[in-house]
C-alpha positions as a Markdown table, in Angstrom:
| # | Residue | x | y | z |
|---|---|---|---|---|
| 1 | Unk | 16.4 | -5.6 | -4.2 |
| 2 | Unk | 12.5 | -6.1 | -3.9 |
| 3 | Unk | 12.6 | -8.2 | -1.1 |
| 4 | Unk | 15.0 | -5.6 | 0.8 |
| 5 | Unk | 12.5 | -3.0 | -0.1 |
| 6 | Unk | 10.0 | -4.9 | 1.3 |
| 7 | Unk | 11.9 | -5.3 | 4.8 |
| 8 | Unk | 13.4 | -1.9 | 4.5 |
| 9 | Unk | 9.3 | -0.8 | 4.8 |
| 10 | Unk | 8.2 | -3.1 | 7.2 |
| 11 | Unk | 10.8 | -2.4 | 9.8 |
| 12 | Unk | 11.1 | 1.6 | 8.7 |
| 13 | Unk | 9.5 | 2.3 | 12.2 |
| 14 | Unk | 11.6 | -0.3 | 14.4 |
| 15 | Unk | 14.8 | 1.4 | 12.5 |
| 16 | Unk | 13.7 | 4.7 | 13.2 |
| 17 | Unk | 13.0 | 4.4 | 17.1 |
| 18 | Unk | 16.2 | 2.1 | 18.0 |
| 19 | Unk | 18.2 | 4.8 | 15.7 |
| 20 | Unk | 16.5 | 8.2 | 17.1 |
| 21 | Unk | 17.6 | 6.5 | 20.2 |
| 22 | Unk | 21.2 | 6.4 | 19.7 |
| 23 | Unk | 21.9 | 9.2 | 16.9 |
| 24 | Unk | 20.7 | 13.0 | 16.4 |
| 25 | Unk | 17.5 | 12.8 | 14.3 |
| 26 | Unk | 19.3 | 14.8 | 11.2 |
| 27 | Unk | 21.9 | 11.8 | 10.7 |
| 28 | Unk | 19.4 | 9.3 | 10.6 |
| 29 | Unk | 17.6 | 11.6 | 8.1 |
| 30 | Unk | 20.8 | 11.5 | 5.8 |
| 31 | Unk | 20.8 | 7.7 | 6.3 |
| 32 | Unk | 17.0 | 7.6 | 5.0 |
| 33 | Unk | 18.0 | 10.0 | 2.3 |
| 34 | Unk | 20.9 | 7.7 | 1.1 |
| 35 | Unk | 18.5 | 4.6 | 0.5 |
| 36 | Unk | 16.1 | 6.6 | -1.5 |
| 37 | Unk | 18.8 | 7.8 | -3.7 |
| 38 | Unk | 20.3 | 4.3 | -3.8 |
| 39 | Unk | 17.3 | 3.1 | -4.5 |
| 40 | Unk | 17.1 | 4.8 | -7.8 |
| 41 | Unk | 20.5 | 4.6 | -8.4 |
| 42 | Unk | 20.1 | 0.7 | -8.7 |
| 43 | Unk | 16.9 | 0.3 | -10.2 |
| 44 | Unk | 16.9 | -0.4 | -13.9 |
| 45 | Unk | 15.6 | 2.6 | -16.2 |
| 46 | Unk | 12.4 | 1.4 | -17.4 |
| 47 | Unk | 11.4 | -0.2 | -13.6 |
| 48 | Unk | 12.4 | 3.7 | -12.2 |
| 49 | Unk | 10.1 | 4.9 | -14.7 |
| 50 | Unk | 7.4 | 2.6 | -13.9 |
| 51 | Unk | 8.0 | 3.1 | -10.3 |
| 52 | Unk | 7.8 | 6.7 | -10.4 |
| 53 | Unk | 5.0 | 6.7 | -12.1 |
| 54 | Unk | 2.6 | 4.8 | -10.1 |
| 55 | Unk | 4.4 | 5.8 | -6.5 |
| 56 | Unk | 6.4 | 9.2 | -7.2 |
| 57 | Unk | 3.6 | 11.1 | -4.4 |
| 58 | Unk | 4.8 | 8.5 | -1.4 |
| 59 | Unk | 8.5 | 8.5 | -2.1 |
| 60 | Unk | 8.5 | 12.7 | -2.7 |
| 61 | Unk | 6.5 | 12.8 | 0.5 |
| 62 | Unk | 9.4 | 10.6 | 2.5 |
| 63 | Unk | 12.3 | 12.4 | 0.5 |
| 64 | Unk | 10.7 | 16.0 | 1.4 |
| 65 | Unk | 10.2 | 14.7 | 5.2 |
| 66 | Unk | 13.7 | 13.6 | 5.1 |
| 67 | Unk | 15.3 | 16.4 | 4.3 |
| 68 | Unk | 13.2 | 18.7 | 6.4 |
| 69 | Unk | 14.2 | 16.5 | 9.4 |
| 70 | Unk | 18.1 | 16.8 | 8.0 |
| 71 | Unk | 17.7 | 20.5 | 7.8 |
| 72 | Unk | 16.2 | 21.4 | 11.3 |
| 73 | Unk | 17.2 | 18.2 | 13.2 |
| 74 | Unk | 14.0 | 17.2 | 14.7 |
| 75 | Unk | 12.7 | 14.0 | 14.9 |
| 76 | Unk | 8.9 | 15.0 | 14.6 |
| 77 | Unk | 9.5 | 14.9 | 10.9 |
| 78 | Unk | 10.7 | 10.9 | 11.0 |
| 79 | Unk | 7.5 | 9.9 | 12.7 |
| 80 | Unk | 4.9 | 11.8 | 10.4 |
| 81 | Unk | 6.4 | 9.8 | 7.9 |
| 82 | Unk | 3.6 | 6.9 | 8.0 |
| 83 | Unk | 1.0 | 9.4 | 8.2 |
| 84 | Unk | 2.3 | 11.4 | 5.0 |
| 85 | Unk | 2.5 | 8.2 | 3.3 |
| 86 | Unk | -0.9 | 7.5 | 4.1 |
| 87 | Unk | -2.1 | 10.4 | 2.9 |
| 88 | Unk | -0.2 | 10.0 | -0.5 |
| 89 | Unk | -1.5 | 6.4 | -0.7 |
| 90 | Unk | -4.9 | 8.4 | 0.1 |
| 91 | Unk | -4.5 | 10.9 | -2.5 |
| 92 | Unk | -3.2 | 8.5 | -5.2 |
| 93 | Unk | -6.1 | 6.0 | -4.9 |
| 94 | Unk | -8.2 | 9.3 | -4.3 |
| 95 | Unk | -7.4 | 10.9 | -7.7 |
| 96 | Unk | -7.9 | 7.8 | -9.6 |
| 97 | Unk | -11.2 | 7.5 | -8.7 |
| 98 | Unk | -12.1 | 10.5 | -11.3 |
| 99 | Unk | -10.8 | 8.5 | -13.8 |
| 100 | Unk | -11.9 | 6.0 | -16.0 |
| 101 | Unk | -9.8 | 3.2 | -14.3 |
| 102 | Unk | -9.5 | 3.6 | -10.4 |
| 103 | Unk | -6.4 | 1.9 | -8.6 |
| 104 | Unk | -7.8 | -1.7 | -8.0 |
| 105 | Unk | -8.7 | -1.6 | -11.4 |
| 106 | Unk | -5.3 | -1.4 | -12.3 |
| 107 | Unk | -4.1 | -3.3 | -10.0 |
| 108 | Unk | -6.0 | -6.4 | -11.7 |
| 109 | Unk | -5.5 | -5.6 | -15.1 |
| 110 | Unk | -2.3 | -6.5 | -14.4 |
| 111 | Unk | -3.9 | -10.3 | -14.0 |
| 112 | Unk | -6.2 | -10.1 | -16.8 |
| 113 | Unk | -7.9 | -7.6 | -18.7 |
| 114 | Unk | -11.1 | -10.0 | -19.0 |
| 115 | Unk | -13.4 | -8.0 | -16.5 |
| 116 | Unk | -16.8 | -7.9 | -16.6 |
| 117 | Unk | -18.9 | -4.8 | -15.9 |
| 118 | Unk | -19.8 | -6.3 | -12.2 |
| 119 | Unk | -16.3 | -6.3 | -11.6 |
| 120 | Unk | -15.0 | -2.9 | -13.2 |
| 121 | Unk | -18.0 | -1.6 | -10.8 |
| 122 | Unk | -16.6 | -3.6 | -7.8 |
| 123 | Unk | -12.8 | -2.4 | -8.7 |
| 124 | Unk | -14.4 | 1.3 | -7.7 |
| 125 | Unk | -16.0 | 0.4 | -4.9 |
| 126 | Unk | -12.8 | -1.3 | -3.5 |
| 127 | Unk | -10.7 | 1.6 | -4.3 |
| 128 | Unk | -13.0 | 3.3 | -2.0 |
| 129 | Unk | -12.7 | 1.4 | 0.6 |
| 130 | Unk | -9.1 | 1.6 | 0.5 |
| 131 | Unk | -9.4 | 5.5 | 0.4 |
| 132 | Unk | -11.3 | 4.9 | 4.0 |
| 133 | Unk | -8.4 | 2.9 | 5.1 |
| 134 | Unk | -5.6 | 5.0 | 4.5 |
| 135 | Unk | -7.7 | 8.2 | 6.7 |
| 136 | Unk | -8.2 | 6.1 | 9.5 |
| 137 | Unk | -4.5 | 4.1 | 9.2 |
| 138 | Unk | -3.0 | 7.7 | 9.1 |
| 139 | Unk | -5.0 | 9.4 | 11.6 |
| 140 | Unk | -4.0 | 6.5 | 14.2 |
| 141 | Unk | -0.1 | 6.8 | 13.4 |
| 142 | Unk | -0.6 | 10.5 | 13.0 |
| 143 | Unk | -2.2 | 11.0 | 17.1 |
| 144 | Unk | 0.6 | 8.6 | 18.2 |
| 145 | Unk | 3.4 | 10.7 | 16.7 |
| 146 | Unk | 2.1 | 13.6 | 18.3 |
| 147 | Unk | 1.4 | 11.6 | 21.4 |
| 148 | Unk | 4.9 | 11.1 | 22.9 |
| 149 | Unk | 4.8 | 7.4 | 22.7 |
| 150 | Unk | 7.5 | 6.6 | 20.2 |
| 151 | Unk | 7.2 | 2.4 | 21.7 |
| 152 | Unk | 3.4 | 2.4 | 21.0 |
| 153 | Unk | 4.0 | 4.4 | 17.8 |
| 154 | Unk | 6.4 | 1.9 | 16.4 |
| 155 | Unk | 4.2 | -0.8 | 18.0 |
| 156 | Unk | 0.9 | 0.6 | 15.8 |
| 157 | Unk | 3.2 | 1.8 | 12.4 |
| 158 | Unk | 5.3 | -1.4 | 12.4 |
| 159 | Unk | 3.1 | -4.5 | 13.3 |
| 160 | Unk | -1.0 | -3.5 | 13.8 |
| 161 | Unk | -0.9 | -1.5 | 10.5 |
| 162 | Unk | 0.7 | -4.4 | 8.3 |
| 163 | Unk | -1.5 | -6.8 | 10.4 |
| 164 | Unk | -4.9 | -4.2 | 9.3 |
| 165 | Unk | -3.5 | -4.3 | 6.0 |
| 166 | Unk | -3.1 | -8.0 | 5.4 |
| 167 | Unk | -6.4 | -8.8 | 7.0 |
| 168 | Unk | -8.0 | -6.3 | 4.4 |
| 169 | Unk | -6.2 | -7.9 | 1.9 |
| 170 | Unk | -7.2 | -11.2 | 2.3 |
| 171 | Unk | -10.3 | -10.7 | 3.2 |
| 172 | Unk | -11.0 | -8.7 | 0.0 |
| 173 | Unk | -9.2 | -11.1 | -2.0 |
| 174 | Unk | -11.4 | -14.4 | -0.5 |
| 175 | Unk | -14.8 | -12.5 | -0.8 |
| 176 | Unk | -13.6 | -11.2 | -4.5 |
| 177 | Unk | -12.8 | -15.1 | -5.4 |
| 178 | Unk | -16.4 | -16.1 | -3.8 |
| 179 | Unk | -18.3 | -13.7 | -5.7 |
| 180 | Unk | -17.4 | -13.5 | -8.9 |
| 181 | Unk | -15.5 | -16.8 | -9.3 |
| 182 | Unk | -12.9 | -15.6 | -11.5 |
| 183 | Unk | -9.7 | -17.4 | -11.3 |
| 184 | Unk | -6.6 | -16.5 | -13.4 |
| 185 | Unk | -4.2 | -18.7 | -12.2 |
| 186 | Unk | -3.2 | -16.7 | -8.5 |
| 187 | Unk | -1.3 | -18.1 | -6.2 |
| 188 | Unk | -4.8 | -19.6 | -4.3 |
| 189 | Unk | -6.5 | -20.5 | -6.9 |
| 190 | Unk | -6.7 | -24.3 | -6.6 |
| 191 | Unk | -7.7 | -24.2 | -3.2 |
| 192 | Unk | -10.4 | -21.2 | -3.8 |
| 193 | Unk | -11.6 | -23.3 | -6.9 |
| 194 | Unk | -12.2 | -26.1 | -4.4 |
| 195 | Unk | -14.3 | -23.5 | -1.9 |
| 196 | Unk | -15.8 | -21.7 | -4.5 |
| 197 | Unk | -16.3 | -23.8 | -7.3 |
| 198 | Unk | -16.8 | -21.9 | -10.7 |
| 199 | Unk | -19.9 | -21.4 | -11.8 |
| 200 | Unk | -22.5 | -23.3 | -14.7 |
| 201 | Unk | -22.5 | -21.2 | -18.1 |
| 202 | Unk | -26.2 | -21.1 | -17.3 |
| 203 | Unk | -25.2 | -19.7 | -13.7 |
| 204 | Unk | -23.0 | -17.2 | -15.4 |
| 205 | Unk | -25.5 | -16.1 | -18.2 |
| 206 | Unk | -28.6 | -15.3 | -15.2 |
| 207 | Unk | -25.7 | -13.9 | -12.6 |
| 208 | Unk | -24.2 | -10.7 | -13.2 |
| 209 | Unk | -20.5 | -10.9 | -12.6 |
| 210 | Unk | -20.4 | -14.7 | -13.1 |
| 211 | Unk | -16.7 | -15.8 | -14.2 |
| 212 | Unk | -16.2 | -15.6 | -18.5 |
């Protein structure tokens, strides 16, 4: 089911123009309606719970979109969808940065819970960045939804956006791995422990943020 989840999003905005071409924009609303609620429907209790918990403001935004769209029958509601996701991804990652543990924090506690105070400080500043992101990813996808260009809109929501988002990724992820040489046992971590090499424990005792 993860891995249709993961195509379901990917191709949301592909779906949505071939369908808005060939059916009335409140049955292709019910359609999107029906996978949310089959969504939950399958998902096992405890993986719902966690689910809502750290995603709830993104999948109430789409479910509210939806049903708007169903109610009134236009399709303006179906193409704001990436940009209210954006701005719940915004306001999620936004909020957690008045707490003790912003996003990308959590995010790598779920690796290891041995970070150094460099790091915790660098977990912030990501989630930042990410906050930056998710205004300028929403603001593009929000002008071409108003724009009348439902080709370039798909275009820009279902390609260049993942594209932007991978290269942040990765280029997060490499520059993370280079600076603090922390490895705990990812997916690239023999070939990053052949570019960046972990440091001495006298390297790590005069180097803030040196690996533990």
């Amino acid at each position: 089911m993860t891995i249709l989840q993961v195509v379901l999003g990917i191709t949301y905005p592909f779906l949505i123009f071939i369908s808005l071409s060939r059916f009335e924009p409140r049955m292709v609303a019910l359609v999107v309606i029906g996978l949310l609620g089959l969504r939950l429907l399958v998902a096992r209790r405890s993986a719902a719970i966690a689910f809502a918990r750290e995603v709830w403001l993104p999948v109430v935004a789409v479910a509210v979109v939806a049903v708007m769209t169903a109610i009134w029958n236009d399709p303006m509601g179906l193409l704001l969808t990436p940009t209210l996701i954006n701005i719940a991804l915004l306001t999620t990652f936004g909020l957690s940065l008045r707490g003790p543990r912003p996003m990308i924090e959590r995010f790598a506690r779920l690796q290891t819970d041995d970070l150094t105070a460099d790091e915790v400080s660098y977990c912030r500043s990501v989630t930042w960045v990410w906050c930056g992101f998710f205004v300028a990813n929403g603001s593009v996808a929000f002008y071409l939804a108003l724009a009348g260009d439902p080709r370039a809109w798909a275009l820009f929501t279902g390609l260049i956006s993942y594209l932007l988002i991978g290269t942040l990724f990765a280029v997060e992820y490499v520059y993370r791995h280079w600076r603090f040489r922390h490895f705990v046992g990812g997916f690239a971590d023999p070939l990053l422990k052949i570019l960046f090499p972990p440091r001495s424990s006298s390297s790590e005792t005069d180097e803030p943020g040196g690996s533990r």
